[in-house]
PLY file of the C-alpha trace (Angstrom):
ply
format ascii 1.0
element vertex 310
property float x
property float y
property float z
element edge 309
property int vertex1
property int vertex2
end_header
105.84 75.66 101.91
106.97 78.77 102.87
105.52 81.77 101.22
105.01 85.68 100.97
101.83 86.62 99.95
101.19 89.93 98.30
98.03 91.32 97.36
95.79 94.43 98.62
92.15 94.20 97.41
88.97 91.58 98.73
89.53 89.64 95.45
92.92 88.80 96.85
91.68 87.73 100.89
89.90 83.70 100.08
93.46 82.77 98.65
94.99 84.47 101.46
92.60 82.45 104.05
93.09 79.26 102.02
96.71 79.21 101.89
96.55 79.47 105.87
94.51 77.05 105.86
95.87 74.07 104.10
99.05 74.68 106.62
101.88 76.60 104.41
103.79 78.85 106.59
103.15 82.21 105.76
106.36 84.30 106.39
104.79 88.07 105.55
102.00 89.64 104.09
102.75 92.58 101.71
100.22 94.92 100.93
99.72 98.55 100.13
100.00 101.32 102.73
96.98 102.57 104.09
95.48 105.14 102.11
92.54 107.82 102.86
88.91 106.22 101.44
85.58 107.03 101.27
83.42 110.65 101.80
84.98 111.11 105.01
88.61 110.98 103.96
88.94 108.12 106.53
92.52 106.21 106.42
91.69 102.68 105.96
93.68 99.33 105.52
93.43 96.87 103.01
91.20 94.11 102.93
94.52 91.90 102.63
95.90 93.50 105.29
92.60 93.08 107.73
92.35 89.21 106.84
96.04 88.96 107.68
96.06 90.59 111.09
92.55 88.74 112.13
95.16 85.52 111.06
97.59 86.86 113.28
100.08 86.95 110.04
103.18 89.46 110.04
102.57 92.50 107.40
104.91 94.45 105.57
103.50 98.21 103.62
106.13 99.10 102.32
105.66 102.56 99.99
107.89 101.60 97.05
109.20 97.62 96.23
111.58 98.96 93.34
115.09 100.09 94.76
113.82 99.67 98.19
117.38 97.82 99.25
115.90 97.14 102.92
112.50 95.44 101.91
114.05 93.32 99.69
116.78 92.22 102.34
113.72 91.47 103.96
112.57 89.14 101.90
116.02 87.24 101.15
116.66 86.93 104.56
113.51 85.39 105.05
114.40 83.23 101.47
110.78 81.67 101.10
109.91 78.71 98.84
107.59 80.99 96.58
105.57 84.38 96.57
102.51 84.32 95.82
101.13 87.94 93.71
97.07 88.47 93.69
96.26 92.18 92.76
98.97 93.52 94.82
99.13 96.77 92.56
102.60 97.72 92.31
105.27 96.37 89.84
108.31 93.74 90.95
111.43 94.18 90.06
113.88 91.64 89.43
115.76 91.06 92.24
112.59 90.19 93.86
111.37 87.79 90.93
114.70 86.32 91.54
114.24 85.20 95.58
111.98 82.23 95.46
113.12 78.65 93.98
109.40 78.16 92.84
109.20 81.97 91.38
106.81 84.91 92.11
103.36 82.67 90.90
100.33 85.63 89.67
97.06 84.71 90.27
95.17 87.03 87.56
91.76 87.40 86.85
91.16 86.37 82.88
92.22 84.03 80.67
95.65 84.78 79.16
97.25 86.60 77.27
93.17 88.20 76.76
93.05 90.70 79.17
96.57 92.05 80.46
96.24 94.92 82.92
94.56 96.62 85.87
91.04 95.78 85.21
90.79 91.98 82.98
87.24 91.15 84.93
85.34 94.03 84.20
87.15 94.22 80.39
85.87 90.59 80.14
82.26 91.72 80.75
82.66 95.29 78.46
84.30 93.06 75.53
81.46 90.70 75.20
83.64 87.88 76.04
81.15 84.40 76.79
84.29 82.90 79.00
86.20 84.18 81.76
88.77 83.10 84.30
91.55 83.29 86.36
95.33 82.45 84.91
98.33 81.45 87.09
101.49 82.99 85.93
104.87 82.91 86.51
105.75 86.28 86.59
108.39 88.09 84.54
109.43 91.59 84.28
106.68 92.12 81.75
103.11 93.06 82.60
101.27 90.24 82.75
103.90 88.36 80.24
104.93 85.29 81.79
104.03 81.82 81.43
100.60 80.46 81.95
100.93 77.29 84.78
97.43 77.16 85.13
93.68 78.38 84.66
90.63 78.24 85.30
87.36 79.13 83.26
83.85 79.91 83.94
81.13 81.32 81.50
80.60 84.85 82.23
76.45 84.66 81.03
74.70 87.82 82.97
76.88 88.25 85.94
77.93 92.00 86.44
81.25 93.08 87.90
80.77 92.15 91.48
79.11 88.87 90.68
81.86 87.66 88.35
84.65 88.86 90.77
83.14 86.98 93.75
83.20 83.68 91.65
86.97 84.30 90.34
88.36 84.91 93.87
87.09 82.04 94.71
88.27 80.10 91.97
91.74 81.84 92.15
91.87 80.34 95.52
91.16 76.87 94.37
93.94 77.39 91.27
96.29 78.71 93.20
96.34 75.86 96.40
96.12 73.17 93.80
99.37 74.88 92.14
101.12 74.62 95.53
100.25 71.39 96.08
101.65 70.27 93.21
104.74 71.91 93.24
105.23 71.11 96.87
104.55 67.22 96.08
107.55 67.74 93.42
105.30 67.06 90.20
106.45 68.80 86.87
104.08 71.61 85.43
104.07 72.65 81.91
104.62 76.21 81.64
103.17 77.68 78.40
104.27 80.97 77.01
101.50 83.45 76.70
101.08 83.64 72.40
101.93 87.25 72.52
100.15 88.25 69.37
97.03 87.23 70.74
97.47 89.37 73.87
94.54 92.46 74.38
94.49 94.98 77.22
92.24 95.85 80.37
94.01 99.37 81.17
92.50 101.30 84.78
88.86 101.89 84.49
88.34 105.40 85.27
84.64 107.70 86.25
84.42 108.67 82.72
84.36 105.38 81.86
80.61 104.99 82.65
79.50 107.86 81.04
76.44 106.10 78.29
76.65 106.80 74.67
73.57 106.19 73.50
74.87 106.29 70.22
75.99 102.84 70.76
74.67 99.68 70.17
72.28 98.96 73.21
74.03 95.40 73.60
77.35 97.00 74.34
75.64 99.73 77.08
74.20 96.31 78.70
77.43 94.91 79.07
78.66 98.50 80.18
76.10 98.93 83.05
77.43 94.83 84.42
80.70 95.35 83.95
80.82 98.56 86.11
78.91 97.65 88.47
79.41 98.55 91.25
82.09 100.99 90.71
81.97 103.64 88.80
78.97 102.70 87.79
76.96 104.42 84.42
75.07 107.46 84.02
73.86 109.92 81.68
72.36 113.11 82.13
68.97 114.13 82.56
68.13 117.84 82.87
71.72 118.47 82.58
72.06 116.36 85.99
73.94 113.33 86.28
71.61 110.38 86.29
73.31 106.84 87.82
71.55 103.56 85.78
72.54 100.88 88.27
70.92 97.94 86.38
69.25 97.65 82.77
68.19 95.22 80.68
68.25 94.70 76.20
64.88 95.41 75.05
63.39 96.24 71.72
63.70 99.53 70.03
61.44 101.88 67.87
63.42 101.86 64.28
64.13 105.46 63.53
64.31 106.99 67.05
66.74 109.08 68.16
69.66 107.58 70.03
69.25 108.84 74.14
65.05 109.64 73.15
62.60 108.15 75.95
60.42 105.72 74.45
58.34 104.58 77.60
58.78 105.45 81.59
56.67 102.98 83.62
56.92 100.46 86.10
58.61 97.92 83.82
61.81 100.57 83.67
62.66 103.52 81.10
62.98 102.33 77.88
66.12 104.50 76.27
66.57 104.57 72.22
69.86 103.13 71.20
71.95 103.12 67.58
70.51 99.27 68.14
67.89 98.46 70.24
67.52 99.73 73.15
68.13 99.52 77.27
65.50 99.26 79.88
66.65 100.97 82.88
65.39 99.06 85.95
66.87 100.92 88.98
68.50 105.09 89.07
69.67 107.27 90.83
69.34 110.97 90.77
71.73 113.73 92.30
71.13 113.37 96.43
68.87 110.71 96.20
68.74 107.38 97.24
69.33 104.76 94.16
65.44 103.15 93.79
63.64 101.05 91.71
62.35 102.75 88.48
58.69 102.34 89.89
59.51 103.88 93.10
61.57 106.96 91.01
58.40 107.94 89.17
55.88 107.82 92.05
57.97 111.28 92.93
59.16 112.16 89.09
57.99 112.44 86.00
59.85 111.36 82.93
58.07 112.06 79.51
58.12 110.04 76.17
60.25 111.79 73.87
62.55 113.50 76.55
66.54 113.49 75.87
68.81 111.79 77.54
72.63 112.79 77.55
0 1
1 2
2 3
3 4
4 5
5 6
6 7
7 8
8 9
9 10
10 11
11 12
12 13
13 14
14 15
15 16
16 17
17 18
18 19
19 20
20 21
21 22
22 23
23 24
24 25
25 26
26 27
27 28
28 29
29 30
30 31
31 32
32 33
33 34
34 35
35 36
36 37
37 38
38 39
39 40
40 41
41 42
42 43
43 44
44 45
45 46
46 47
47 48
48 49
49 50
50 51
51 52
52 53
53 54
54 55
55 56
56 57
57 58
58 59
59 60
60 61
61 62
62 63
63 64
64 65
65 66
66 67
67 68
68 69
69 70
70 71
71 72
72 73
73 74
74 75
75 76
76 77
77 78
78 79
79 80
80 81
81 82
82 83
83 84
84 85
85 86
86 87
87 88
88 89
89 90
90 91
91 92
92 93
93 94
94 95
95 96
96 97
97 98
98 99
99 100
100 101
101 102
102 103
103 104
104 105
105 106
106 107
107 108
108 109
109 110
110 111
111 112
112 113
113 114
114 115
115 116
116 117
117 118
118 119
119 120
120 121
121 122
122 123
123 124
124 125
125 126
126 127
127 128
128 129
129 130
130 131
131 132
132 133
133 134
134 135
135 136
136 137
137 138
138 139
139 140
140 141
141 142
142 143
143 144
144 145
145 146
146 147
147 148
148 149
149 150
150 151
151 152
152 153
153 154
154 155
155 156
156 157
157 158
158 159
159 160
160 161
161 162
162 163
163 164
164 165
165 166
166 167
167 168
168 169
169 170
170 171
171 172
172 173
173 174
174 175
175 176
176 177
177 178
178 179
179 180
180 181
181 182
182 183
183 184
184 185
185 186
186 187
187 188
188 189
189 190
190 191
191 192
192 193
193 194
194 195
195 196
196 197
197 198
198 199
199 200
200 201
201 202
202 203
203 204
204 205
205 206
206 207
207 208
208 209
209 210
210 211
211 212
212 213
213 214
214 215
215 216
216 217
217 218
218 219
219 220
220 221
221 222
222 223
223 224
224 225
225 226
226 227
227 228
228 229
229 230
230 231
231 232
232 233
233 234
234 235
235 236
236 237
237 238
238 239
239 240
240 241
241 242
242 243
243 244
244 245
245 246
246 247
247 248
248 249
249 250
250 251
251 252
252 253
253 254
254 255
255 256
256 257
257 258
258 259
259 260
260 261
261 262
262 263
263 264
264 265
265 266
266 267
267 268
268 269
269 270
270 271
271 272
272 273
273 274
274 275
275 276
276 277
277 278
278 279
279 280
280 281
281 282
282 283
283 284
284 285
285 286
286 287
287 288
288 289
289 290
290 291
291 292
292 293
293 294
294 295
295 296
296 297
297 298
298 299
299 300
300 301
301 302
302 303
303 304
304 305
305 306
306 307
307 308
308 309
């Protein structure tokens, strides 16, 4: 078949390298401009568009898709069989979702209609869910509205962020080259409208976002510290310093204690008083140091029972 692929981030690059693989030709790769990253204010590329010039694959960046008469000249002249949207960041409009015979097919990253937005993998881990997945979607003008061709599920159990969006990309690859097959060997798939009722929302995730309430159950900071990891990642404050928790565990609390208190820092991790329970921090970070292993933090620092975090 022939198809444009559009997508920026890693999660989007194994679909990418499997479509080339299994032989469809790939007429352009769209993908955001380059944009300034990192300490250094260094202008990178994508990861799509890195994977697609290593593939020797035509790429397109263009700044806006909506009312941009050229670009989508573009891609009616080069009329291909379907386009193919994984993470690509920027809404279509509908004279674009109106070029391919087999549609503009989304490859997102939860179950639908659980999960709509920028950020459905790390929501899935924040919201407790025991399932994820990736959806295949026929796109509409909506966000993340259309009709559900496919999915895909796997159980989320302990995986943080990175973990869970490793396996999905991977599995989004799978989804969406057995999709192509099937529509390129002419068989029939159901399409089955998202139950819109049902529908829940994974808006941006933002720095503040890991800020730790220890007023909170210490099952739902767990699930915080996973599902942003690695980026932002959580913190509180100690000493009135930011203080980055990169992994924790659920442990026991003391009933009564003060949500944020110190129960116990030792090599095991600092044990941190929740409104339930409470979280075991296992590795930190303080301000201009290196992120460590709690054991190796307090060979240099000294953390008392009873101190306050927050």
């Amino acid at each position: 078949m022939k198809i444009v692929f559009m997508g920026t981030p890693d999660f989007a690059v194994p679909a990418l390298k499997r479509l080339a693989a299994d032989g469809h030709e790939i007429a352009l790769v769209v993908t955001k401009p380059d944009a300034m990253k990192g300490r250094g204010n260094k202008v990178q590329a994508s990861a799509v568009k890195e994977c697609a010039l290593a593939l020797s694959l035509p790429v397109s960046q263009p700044e806006k898709v909506k009312g941009n008469t050229a670009f989508i000249e573009q891609l009616q002249t080069l009329a291909p069989d379907a386009i193919v949207v994984i993470a690509y960041g920027k809404i279509l409009p509908k004279e674009i979702l109106e070029i391919p015979p087999h549609g503009c097919l989304n490859v997102h990253g939860s179950i639908l209609p659980r999960h709509r937005g920028a950020a459905p993998i790390q929501w899935t881990i924040l919201a407790g869910d025991e399932e994820g997945g990736v959806s295949i979607m026929q796109m509409d003008e909506g966000m993340d509205t259309g009709d559900v061709l496919a999915e895909s599920r796997v159980p989320v159990a302990s995986h943080n962020a990175e973990e869970l969006f490793d396996i999905l990309s991977e599995k989004g690859a799978d989804l969406i080259a057995e999709t192509l097959a099937k529509i390129e060997a002419g068989e029939q798939l159901t399409a089955v409208p998202q139950e819109d009722a049902l529908a829940t929302y994974a808006p941006m995730i933002t720095k503040k976002d890991g800020q730790l309430d220890f007023s909170r159950p210490a099952a739902e900071l767990e699930r915080r510290v996973r599902g942003l990891y690695p980026w932002p990642g959580t913190y509180t404050y100690l000493d009135g310093q930011p203080f980055k928790i990169w992994t924790a565990d659920l442990a026991e609390g003391t009933p009564g204690a003060a949500p944020g208190t110190v129960l116990k820092a030792d090599r095991e991790g600092i044990l941190i008083a929740c409104s339930e329970g409470a979280l075991l921090a296992k590795e930190v970070q303080a301000p201009g140091k290196k992120r460590m292993a709690v054991d190796a933090y307090l060979k240099g620092h000294s953390i008392e029972k009873g101190t306050v975090l927050g």
